[in-house]
MIGU-433211 format. One record per residue (C-alpha): residue number from 1; residue in three letters; x, z, y. Coordinates in nm, 4 decimals, always signed. Layout:
N
NUM:ALA:X:Z:Y
...
REM end
This chain:
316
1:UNK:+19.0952:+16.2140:+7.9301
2:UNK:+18.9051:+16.2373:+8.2397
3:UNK:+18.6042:+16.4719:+8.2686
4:UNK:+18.3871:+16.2389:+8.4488
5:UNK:+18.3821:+16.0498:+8.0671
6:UNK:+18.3095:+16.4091:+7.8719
7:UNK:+18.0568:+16.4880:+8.1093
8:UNK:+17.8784:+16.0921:+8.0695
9:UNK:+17.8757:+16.1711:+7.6907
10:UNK:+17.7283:+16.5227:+7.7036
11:UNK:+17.4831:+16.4216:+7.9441
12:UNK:+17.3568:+16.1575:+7.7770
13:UNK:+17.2301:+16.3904:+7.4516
14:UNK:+17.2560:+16.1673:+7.1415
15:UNK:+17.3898:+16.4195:+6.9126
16:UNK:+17.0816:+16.3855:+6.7412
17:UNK:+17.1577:+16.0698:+6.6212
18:UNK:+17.2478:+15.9749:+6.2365
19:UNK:+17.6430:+16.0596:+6.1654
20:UNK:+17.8346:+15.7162:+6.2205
21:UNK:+17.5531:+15.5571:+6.3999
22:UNK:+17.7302:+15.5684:+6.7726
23:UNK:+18.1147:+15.5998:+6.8574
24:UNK:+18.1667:+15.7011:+7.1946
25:UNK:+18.5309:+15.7160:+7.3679
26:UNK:+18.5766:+15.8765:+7.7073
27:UNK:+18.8275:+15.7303:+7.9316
28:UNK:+18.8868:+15.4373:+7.7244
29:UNK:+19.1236:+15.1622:+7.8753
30:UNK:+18.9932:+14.7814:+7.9320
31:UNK:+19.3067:+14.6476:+7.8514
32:UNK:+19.2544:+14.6963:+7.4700
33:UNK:+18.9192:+14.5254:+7.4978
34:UNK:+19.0197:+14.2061:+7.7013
35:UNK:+19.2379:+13.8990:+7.5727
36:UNK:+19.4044:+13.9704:+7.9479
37:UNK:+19.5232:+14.3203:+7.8803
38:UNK:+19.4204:+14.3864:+8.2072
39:UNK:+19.1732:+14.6741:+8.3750
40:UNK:+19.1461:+15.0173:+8.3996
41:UNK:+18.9479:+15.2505:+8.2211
42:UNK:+18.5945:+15.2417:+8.1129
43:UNK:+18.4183:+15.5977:+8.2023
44:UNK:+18.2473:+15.5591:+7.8057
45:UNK:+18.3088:+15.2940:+7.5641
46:UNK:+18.0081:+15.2991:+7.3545
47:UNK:+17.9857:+15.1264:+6.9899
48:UNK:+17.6217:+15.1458:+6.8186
49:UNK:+17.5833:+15.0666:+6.4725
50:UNK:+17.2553:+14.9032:+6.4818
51:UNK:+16.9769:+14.8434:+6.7146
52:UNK:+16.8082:+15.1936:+6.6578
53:UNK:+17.1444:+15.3191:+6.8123
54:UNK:+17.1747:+15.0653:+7.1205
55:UNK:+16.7771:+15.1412:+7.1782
56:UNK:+16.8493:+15.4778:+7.1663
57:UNK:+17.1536:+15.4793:+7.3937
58:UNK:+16.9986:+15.2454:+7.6346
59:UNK:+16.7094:+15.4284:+7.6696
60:UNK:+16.9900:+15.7790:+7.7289
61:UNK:+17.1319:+15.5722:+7.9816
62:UNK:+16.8472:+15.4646:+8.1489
63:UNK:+16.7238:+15.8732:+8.1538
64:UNK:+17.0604:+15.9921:+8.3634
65:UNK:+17.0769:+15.7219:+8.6099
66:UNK:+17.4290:+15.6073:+8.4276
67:UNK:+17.5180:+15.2142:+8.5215
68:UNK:+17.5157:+14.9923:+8.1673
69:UNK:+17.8086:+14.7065:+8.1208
70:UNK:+17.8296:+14.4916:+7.8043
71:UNK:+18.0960:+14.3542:+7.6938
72:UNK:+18.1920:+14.1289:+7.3927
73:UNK:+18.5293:+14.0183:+7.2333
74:UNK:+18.6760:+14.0214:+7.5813
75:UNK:+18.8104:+13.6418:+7.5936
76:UNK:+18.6214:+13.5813:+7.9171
77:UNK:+18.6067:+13.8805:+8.0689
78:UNK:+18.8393:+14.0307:+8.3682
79:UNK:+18.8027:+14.3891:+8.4395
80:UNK:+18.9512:+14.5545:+8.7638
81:UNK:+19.2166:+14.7718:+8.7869
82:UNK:+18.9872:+15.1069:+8.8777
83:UNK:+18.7978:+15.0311:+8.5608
84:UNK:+18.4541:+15.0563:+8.5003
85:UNK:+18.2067:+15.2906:+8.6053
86:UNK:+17.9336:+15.4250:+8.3774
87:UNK:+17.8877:+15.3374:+7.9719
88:UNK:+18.0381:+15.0199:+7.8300
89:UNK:+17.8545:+14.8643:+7.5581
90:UNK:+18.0280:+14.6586:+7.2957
91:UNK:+17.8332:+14.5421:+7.0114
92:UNK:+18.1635:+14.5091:+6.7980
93:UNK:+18.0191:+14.6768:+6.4924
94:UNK:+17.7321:+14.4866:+6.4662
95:UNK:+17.8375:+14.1851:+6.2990
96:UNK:+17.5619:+14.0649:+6.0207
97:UNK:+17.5518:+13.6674:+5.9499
98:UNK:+17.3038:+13.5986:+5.6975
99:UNK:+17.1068:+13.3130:+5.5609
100:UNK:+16.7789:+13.4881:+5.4913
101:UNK:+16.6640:+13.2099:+5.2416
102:UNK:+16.9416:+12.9982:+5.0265
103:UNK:+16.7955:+12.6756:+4.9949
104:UNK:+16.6973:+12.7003:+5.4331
105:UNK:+16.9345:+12.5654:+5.7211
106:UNK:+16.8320:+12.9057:+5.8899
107:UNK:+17.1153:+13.1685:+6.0038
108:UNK:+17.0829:+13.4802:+6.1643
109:UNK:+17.3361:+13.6516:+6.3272
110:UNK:+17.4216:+14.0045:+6.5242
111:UNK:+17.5496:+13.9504:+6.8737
112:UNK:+17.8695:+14.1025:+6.7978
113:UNK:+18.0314:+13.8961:+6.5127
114:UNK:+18.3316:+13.6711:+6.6088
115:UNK:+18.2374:+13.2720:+6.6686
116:UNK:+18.5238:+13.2658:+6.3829
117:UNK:+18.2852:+13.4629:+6.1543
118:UNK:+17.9937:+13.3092:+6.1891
119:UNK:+18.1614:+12.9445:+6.1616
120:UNK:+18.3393:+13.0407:+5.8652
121:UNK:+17.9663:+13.1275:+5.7031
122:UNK:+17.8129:+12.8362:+5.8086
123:UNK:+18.0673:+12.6350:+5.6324
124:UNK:+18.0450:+12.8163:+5.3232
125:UNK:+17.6800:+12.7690:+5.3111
126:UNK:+17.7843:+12.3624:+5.4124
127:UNK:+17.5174:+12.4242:+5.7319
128:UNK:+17.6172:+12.1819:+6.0148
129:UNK:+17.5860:+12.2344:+6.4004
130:UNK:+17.8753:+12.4537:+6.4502
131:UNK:+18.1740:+12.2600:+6.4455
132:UNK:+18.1961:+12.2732:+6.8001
133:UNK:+18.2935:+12.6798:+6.7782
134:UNK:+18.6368:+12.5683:+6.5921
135:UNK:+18.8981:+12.7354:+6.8142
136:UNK:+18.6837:+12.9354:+7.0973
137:UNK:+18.7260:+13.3135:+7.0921
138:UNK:+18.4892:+13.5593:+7.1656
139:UNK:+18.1622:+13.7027:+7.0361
140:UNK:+17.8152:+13.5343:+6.9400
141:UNK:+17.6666:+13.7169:+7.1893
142:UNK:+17.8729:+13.6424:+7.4583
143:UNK:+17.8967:+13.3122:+7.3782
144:UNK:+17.4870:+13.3091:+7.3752
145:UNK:+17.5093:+13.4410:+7.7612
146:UNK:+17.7088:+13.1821:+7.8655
147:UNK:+17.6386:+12.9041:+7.6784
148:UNK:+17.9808:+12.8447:+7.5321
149:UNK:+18.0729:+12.5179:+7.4163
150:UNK:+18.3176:+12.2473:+7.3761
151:UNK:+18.2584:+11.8645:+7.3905
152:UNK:+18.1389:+11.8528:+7.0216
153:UNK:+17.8100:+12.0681:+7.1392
154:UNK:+17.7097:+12.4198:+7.2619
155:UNK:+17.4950:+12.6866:+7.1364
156:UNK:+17.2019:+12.5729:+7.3516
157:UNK:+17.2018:+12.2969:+7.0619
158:UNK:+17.1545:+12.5049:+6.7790
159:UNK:+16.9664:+12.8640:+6.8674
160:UNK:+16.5632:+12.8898:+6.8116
161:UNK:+16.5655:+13.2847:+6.8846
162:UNK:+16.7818:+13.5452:+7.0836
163:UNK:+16.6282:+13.9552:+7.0377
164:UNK:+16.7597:+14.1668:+7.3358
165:UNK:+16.6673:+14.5279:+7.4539
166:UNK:+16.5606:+14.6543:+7.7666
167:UNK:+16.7211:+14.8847:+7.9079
168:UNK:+16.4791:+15.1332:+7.8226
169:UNK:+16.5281:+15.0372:+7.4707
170:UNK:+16.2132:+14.8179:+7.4423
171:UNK:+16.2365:+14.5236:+7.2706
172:UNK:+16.2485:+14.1560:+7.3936
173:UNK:+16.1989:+13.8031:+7.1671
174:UNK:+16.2638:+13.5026:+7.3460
175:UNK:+16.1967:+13.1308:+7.1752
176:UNK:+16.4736:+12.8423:+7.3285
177:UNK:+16.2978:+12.7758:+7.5817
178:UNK:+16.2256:+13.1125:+7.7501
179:UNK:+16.6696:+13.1235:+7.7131
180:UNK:+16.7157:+12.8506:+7.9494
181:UNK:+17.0628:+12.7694:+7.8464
182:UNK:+17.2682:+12.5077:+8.0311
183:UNK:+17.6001:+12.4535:+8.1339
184:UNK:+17.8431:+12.7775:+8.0696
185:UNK:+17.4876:+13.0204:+8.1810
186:UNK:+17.1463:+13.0247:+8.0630
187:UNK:+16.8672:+13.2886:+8.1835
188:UNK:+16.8998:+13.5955:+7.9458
189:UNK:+16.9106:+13.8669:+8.2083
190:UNK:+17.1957:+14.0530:+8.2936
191:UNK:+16.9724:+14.3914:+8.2602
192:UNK:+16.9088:+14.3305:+7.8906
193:UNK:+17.1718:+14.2969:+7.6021
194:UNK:+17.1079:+14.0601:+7.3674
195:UNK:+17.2072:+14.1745:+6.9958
196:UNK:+17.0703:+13.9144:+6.7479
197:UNK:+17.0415:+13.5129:+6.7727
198:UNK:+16.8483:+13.2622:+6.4778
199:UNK:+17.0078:+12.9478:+6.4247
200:UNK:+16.8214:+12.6078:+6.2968
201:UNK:+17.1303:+12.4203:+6.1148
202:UNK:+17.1477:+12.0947:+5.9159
203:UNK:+17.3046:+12.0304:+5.5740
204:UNK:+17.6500:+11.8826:+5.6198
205:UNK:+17.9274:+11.8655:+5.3585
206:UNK:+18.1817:+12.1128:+5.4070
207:UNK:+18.4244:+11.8271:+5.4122
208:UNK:+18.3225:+11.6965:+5.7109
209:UNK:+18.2425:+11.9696:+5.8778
210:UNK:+18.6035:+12.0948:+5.8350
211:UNK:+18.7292:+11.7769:+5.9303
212:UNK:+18.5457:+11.8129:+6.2785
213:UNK:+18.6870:+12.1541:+6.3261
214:UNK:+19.0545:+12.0658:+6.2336
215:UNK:+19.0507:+11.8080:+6.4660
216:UNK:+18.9015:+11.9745:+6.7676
217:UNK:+19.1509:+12.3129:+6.7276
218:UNK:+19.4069:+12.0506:+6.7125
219:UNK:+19.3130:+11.8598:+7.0603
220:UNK:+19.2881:+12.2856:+7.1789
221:UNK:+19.6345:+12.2892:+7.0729
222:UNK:+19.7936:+12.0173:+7.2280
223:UNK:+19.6551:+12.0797:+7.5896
224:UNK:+19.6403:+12.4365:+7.6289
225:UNK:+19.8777:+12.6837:+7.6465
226:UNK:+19.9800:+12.9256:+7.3839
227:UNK:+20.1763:+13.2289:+7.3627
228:UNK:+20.0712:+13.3989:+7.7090
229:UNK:+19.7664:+13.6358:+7.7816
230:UNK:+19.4928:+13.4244:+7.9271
231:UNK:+19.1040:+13.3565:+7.8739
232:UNK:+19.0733:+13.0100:+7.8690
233:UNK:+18.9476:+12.7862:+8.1135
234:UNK:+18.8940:+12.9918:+8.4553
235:UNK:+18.6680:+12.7676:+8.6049
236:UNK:+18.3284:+12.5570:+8.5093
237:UNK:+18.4294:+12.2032:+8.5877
238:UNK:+18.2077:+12.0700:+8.8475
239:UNK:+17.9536:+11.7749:+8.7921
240:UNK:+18.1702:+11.4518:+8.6881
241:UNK:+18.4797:+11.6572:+8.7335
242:UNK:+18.7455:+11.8167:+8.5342
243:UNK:+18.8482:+12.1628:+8.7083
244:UNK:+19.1845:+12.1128:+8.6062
245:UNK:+19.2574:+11.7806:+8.7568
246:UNK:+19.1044:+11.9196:+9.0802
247:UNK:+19.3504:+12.2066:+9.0426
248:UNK:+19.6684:+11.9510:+8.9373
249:UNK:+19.5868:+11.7287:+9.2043
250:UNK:+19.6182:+11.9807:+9.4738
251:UNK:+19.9962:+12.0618:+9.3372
252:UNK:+19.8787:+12.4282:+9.2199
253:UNK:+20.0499:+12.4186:+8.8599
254:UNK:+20.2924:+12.6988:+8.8410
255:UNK:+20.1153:+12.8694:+9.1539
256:UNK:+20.2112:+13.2463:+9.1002
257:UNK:+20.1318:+13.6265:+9.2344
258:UNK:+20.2690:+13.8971:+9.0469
259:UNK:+20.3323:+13.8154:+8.7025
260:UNK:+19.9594:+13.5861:+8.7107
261:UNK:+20.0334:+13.2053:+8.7039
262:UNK:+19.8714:+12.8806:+8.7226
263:UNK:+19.9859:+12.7876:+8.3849
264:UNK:+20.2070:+12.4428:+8.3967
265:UNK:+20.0163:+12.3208:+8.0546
266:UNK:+19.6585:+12.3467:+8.1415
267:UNK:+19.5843:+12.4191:+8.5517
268:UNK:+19.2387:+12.5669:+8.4701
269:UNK:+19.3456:+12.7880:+8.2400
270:UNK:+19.5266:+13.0901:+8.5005
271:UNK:+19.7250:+13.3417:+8.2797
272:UNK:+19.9333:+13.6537:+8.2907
273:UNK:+20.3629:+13.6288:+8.2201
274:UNK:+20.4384:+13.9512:+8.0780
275:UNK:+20.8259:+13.8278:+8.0803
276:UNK:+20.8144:+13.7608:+8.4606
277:UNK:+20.9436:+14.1130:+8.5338
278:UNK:+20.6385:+14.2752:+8.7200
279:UNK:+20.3725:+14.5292:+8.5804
280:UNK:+20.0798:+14.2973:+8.5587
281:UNK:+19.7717:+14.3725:+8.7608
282:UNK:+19.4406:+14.2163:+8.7895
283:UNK:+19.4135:+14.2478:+9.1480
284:UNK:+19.6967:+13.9583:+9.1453
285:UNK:+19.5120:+13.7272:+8.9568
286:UNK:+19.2070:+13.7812:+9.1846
287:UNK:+19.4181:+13.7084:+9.4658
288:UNK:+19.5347:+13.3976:+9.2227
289:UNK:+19.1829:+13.3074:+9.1508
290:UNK:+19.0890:+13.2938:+9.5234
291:UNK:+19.4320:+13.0783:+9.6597
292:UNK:+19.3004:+12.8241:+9.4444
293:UNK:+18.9382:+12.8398:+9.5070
294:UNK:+19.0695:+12.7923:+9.8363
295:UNK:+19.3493:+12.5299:+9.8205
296:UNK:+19.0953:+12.2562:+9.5860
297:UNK:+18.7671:+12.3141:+9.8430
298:UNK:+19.0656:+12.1872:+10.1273
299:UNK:+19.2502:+11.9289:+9.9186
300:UNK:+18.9040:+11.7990:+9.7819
301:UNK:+18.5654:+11.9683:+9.9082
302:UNK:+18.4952:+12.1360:+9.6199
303:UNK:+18.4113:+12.5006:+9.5282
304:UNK:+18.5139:+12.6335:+9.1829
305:UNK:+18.2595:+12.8362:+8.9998
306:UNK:+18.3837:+13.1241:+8.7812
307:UNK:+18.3577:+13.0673:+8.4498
308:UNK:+18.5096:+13.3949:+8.3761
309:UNK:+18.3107:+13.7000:+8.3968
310:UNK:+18.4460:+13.9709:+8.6629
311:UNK:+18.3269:+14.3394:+8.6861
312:UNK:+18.4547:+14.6929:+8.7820
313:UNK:+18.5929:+14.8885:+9.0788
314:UNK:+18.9564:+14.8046:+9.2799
315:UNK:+19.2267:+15.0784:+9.2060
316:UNK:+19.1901:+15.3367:+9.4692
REM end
């Protein structure tokens, strides 16, 4: 356990905080906290129980200078392979989805439930508007920051309210609007961390609603891959394209470094082979990443956004 984590969590003085309210874990590898099982340590992994707690860490953080990175489920996130420097905040106890009035299409949810959880309640409650969640992993809150989506809608279609805090713990409401969501972004800043979302839903019969959702996971099924560490689609598909085709077309499927691979099902979606005989590192599928960035702006004068969200240091 390296000192450099102790130190972070002694130095940040929130002993004074309610018993259970805050877990904190020095040292604490990425690779249990992606769906890439890549990256190196976090410095502190820090786990509030409620907003009092992430005001009050934020505003710790904030006091002693120490660099804030949130995180969610982990399904589009690559971490590097010197880890993370500073306090990583996951939200991953804070996972309310309630429907603060039974006979209202109104939800509100806590950043860190699963999509899975919150579609599951919706049904139950027969509220429409997010079928299109059927299949894609991740948080709420993550998927609030980047939009997430498929082609049966995205949460830009369904959200009236996202709460955030500063980062000095200070409170922030924004309506739709002030969100500006579009394609795979929107404008919640990067220096806040969102932790709550209201819905607007519609009555549907659960029925139908289940019917949409059976029938998208089963299109997810048939054309992506399955059985390999990966975190979806890699890139946002440009305007009137389809990343992947761009990244068939220019004969990149089964492109590999190390054990990271252009997968031969899906090209956007660029995975790890943990039966390929080499230690998997994320440096290789950064090097991945940029071959074919590289090879689809020659082949077609394009350049591939990231829809995958990189942070930390290189290994030293």
């Amino acid at each position: 356990m390296s000192s450099r984590g102790r130190d972070l969590a002694d130095a940040l003085g929130l002993g004074g905080l309610a018993p259970g309210a805050l877990e904190l874990r020095p040292d604490e590898p990425m690779s249990k906290h992606t769906t890439l099982r890549l990256g190196g340590p976090a410095d502190l992994w820090a786990r509030p129980a409620g907003p009092d707690a992430l005001a009050a860490l934020l505003a710790a953080c904030r006091r002693v200078g120490a660099p804030v990175t949130c995180v969610g489920g982990g399904s589009n996130l690559l971490v590097r392979d010197g880890g993370i420097r500073g306090v990583v905040v996951n939200l991953g106890r804070m996972t309310a989805v309630a429907r603060p009035e039974a006979d209202a299409p109104v939800v509100t949810v806590e950043a860190g439930a699963t999509t899975g959880k919150l579609l599951l309640a919706a049904t139950q409650w027969q509220l429409g508007g997010l079928e299109f969640l059927g299949g894609v992993p991740g948080s709420v809150g993550g998927g609030l920051i980047m939009n997430a989506g498929t082609y049966l809608g995205e949460f830009t279609k369904v959200v009236t309210e996202v709460r955030s805090l500063r980062r000095d713990g200070g409170l922030v409401v924004r309506d739709h609007d002030a969100c500006g969501f579009r394609y795979r972004a929107s404008d919640l800043p990067p220096d806040e961390v969102a932790f709550a979302a209201t819905l607007r839903l519609w009555p549907r019969p659960r029925a139908e609603i289940e019917a949409d959702v059976a029938g998208l996971r089963q299109r997810r099924k048939e054309r992506e891959p399955s059985g390999v560490d990966n975190n979806g689609s890699t890139f946002k598909n440009p305007p009137g394209e389809f990343a992947g085709r761009l990244i068939e077309a220019a004969g990149l499927k089964g492109l590999r470094v190390g054990a990271a691979v252009v997968s031969p099902v899906h090209a956007n979606w660029l995975v790890i082979d943990r039966g390929a005989g080499e230690a998997p590192r994320a440096r290789d599928l950064l090097e991945l990443i940029g071959r074919v960035r590289e090879a689809v702006q020659v082949a077609h004068g394009v350049a591939l956004e990231l829809e995958v969200k990189v942070v930390g240091e290189p290994a030293q």
